[in-house]
C-alpha positions in Angstrom: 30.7 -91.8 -136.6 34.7 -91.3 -135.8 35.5 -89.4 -133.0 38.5 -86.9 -132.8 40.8 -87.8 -129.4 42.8 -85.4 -129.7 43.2 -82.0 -131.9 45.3 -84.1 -135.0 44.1 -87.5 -135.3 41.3 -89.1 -135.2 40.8 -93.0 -134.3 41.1 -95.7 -136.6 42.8 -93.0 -138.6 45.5 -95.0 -141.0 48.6 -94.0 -142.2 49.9 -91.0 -139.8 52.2 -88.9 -141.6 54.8 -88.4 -138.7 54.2 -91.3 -136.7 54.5 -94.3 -139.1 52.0 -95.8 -137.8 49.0 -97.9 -139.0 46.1 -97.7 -136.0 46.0 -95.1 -133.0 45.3 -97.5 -130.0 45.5 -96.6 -126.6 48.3 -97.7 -123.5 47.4 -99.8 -120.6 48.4 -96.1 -118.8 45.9 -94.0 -120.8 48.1 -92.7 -123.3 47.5 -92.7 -126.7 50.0 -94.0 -129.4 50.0 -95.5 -132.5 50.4 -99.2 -133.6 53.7 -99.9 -134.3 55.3 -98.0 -132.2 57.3 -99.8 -129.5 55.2 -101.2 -126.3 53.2 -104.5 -124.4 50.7 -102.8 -123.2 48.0 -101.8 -125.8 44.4 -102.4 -124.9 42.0 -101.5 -127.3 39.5 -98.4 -127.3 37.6 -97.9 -124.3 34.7 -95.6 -123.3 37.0 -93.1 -121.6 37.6 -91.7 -125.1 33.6 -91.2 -125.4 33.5 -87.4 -126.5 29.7 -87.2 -128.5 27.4 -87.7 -125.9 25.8 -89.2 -122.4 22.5 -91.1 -122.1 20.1 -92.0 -119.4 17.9 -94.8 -120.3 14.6 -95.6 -118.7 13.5 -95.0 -114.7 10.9 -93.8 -112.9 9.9 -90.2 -113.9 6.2 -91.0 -112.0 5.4 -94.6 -114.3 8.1 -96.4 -115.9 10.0 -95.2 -118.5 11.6 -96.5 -121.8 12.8 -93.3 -123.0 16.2 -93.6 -123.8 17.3 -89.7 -123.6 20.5 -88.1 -125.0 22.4 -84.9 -124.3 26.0 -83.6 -125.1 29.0 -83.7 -124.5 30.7 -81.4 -127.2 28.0 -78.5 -125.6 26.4 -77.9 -122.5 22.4 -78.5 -123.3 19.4 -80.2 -122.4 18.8 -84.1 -123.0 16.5 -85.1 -125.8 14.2 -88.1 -126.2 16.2 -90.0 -129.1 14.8 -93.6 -128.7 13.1 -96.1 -126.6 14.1 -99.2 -124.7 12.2 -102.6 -125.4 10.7 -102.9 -121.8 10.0 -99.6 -119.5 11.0 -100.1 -116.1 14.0 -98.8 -113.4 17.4 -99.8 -112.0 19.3 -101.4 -115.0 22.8 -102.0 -114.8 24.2 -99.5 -117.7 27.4 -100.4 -119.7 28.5 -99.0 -122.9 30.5 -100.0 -126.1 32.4 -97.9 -128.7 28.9 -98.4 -130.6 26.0 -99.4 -128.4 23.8 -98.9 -125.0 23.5 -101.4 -123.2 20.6 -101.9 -120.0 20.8 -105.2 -118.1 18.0 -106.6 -115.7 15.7 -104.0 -114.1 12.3 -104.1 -112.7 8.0 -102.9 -112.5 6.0 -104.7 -111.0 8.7 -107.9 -111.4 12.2 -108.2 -112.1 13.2 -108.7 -115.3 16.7 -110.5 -117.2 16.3 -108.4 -120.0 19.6 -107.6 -121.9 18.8 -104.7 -123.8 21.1 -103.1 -126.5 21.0 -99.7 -128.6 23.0 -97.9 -131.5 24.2 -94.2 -130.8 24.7 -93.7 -134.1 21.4 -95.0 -135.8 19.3 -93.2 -132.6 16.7 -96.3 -133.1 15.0 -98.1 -130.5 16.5 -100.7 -128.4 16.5 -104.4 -128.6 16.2 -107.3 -126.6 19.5 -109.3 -127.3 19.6 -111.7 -124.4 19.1 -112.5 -120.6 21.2 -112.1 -117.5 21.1 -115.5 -115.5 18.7 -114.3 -112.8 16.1 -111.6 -113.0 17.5 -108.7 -110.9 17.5 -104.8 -110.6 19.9 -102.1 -108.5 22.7 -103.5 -110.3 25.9 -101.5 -110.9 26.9 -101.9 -114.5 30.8 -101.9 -115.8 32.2 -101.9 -119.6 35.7 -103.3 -120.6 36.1 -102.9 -124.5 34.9 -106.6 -124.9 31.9 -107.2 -122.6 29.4 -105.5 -120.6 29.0 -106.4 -116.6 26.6 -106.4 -114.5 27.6 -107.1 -110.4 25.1 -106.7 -107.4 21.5 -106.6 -107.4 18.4 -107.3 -105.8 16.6 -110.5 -106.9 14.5 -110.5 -103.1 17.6 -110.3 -101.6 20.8 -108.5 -101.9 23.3 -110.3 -104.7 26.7 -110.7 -105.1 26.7 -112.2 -108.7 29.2 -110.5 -111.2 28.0 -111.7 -115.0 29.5 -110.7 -118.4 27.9 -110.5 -121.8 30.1 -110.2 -125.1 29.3 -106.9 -126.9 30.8 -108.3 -130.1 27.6 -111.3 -130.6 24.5 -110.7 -129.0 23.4 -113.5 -126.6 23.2 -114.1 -123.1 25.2 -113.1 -120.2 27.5 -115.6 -118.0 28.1 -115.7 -113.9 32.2 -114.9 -114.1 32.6 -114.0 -110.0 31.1 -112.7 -107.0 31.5 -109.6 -105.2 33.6 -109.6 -101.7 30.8 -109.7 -99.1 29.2 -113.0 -99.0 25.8 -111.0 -98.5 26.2 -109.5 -101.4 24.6 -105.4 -102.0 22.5 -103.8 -103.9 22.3 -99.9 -104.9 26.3 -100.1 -105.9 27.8 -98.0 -108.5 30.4 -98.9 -111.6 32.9 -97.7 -112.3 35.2 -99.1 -114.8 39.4 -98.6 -115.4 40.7 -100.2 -118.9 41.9 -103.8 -116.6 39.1 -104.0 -114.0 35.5 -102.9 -112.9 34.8 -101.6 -109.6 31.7 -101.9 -107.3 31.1 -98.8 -104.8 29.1 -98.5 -101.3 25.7 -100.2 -101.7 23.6 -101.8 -99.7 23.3 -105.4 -98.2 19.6 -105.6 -97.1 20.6 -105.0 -93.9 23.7 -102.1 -93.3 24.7 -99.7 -96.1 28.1 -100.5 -97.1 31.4 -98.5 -98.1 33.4 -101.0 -99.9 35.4 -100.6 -103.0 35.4 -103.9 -105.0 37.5 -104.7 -107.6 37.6 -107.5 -110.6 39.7 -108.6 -113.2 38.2 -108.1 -117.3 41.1 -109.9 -118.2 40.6 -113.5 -116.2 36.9 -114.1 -114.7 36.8 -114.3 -111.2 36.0 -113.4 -107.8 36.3 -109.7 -106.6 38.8 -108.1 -104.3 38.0 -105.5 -101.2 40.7 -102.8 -102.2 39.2 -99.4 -99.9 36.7 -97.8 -98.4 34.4 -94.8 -99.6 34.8 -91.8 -97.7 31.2 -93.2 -95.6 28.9 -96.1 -96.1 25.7 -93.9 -96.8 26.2 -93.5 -100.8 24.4 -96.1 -102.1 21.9 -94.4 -105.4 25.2 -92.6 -106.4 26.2 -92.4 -109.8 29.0 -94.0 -110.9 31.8 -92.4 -113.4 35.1 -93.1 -114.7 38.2 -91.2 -116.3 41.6 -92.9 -117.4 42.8 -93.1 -113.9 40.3 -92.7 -111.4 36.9 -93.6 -110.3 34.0 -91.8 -108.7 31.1 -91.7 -107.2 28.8 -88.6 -107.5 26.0 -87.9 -105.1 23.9 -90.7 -103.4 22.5 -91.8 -99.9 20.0 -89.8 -98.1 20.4 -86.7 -100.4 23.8 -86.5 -100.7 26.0 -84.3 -102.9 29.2 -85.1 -102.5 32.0 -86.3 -105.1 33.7 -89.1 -104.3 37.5 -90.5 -106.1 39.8 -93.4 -106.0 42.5 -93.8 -107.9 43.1 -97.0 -110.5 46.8 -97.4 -110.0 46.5 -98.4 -106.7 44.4 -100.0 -104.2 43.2 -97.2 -102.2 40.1 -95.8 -99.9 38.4 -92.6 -101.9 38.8 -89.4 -101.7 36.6 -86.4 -101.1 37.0 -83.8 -104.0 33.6 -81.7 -104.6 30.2 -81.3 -104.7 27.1 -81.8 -107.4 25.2 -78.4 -108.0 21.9 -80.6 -106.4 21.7 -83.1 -103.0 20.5 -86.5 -104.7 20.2 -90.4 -105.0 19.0 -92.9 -107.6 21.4 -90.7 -110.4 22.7 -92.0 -113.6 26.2 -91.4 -114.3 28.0 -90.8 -117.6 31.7 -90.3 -118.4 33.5 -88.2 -121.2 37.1 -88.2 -121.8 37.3 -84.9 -119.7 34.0 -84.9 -117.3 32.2 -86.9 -115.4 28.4 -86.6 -115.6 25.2 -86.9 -113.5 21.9 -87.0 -114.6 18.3 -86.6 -112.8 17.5 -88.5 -109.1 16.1 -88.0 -106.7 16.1 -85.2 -103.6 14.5 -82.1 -102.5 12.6 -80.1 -104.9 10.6 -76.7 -104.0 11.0 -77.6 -100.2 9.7 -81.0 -100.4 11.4 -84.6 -102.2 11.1 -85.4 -105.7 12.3 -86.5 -109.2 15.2 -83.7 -110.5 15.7 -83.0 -114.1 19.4 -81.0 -113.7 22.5 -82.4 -115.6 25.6 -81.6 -113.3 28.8 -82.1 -115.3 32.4 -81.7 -113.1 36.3 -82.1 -114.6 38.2 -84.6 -114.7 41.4 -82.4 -114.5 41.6 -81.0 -111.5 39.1 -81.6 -108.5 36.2 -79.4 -107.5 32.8 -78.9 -107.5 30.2 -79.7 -110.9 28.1 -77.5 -113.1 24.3 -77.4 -114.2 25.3 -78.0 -117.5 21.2 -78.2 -118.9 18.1 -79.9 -117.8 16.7 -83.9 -118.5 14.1 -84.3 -121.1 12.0 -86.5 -119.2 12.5 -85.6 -115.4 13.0 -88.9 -113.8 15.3 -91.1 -111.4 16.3 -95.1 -111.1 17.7 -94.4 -115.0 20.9 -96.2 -116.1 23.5 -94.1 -117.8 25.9 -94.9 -120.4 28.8 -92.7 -122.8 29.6 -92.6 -126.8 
């Protein structure tokens, strides 16, 4: 499926009447222009043109799930149930292509190394494609166009591996860095700019943690401490990205807040809004224009449990999110993911 960025063009689109062009690619900055004209600082596509549709993929809606469910972000609506994942079971690290779903590691009764991979285009059910180094779950997932991350995790203690798998040949993923804290943490969310991902709060097995980490896509390596969330207690948030910032929605003992940082600089976040719900253990999604959460859990009826609301909140200018339409399967622990 091509997707329209913008209202004239469309990418991949060849041949551009008035710009010369041969390929619309998109600036280091965000900006989109077509190959051919003067610049260094292309990168290829990356998620934060996704403009179809978020997913939340497995959890815990009272079992384990493999329900991989969809919902839109052309309309506000509810999610459907579009596929399945190879393995049901919680807390994968999501990360997305221009094509694919991907869930890495997660857990039942065990922890699992699973890589598993699905087409948004096909709506088929996932499959297994590869393994992460160690069994783990609670990991934060990141996308760069090449390669899905994974960085955190719990494998009976906190981690502070950062691996990498290619999205372009299925196969296993590699150990390219560690996180800042030797400890490692668990619980973190991604977020991911067009040059780096980024780790949020968490939390170490011991103290809940309000660190911003930072790593290259370009060079593997270690990760960089580069600010502080606005408190330590938002470990479950969801994690979401735009062009130029980051953020982290929800989280912690029932929290609702909206967290942002910007990409251009290193910098501590920001507090911008609220979610329409108090929650932790959300997955988080990412349009060109939104940033999305989906299901958790937090106080339902007057006592705790799973939460089926969508909140959706812009981009553009900071405030509070939406109820934009309601889960198919009601559940928390998912991993999300954009097209």
């Amino acid at each position: 499926m091509t997707r329209k960025i913008n209202n004239s063009y469309t990418l991949g689109q060849s041949n551009a009447p008035t710009d010369g062009g041969d390929m619309l690619k998109t600036r280091g900055d965000g900006t989109l222009v077509w190959e051919g004209v003067a610049d260094t600082t292309f990168v290829p596509f990356h998620f934060h043109n996704a403009s179809v549709s978020g997913y939340s993929s497995g959890g815990r809606p009272s079992g384990y799930s493999d329900v991989i469910q969809k919902y839109s972000f052309v309309s506000d609506a509810d999610a459907t149930d579009v596929a399945n994942l190879t393995v049901a079971r919680e807390l994968m690290g999501g990360s997305s292509s221009t094509t694919h779903g991907y869930a890495a590691g997660g857990k039942v009764s065990s922890y699992y190394n699973i890589i598993d991979k699905f087409s948004f285009s096909v709506g088929s059910n996932a499959t297994n494609v590869g393994d992460l180094t160690v069994s783990r779950y609670r990991t934060a997932g990141q996308s760069s166009t090449d390669n899905g991350y994974t960085s955190g995790g719990w494998d009976g203690s906190a981690s502070n591996i950062i691996e990498k798998y290619s999205f372009s040949a299925d196969g296993n993923s590699t150990d390219v860095g560690d996180l800042s804290n030797a400890a490692g943490r668990s619980q973190s969310a991604g977020q991911s700019s067009s040059t780096y991902g980024y780790n949020s709060a968490g939390y170490d097995g011991t103290d809940n943690l309000n660190i911003i980490d930072k790593f290259s896509f370009s060079s593997d390596g270690n990760a960089t401490d580069v600010g502080d969330m606005t408190t330590a207690d938002l470990w479950g948030a969801a994690g979401n990205s735009s062009s130029t910032h980051g953020y982290s929605s929800g989280g912690g003992g029932y929290d609702n807040r909206i967290n942002k940082f910007t990409f251009a600089s290193d910098a501590s976040a920001t507090h911008v809004g609220y979610l329409n719900y108090s929650a932790y253990l959300i997955a988080g999604s990412s349009s060109s224009t939104h940033g999305y959460s989906a299901g958790g859990y937090g106080p339902v009826g007057g006592s705790a449990g799973n939460v089926n609301f969508i909140d959706k909140f812009s981009f553009a200018s900071d405030g509070n999110a939406t109820d934009v339409g309601d889960l198919f399967e009601t559940t928390r622990y998912a991993a999300g993911h954009q097209y």
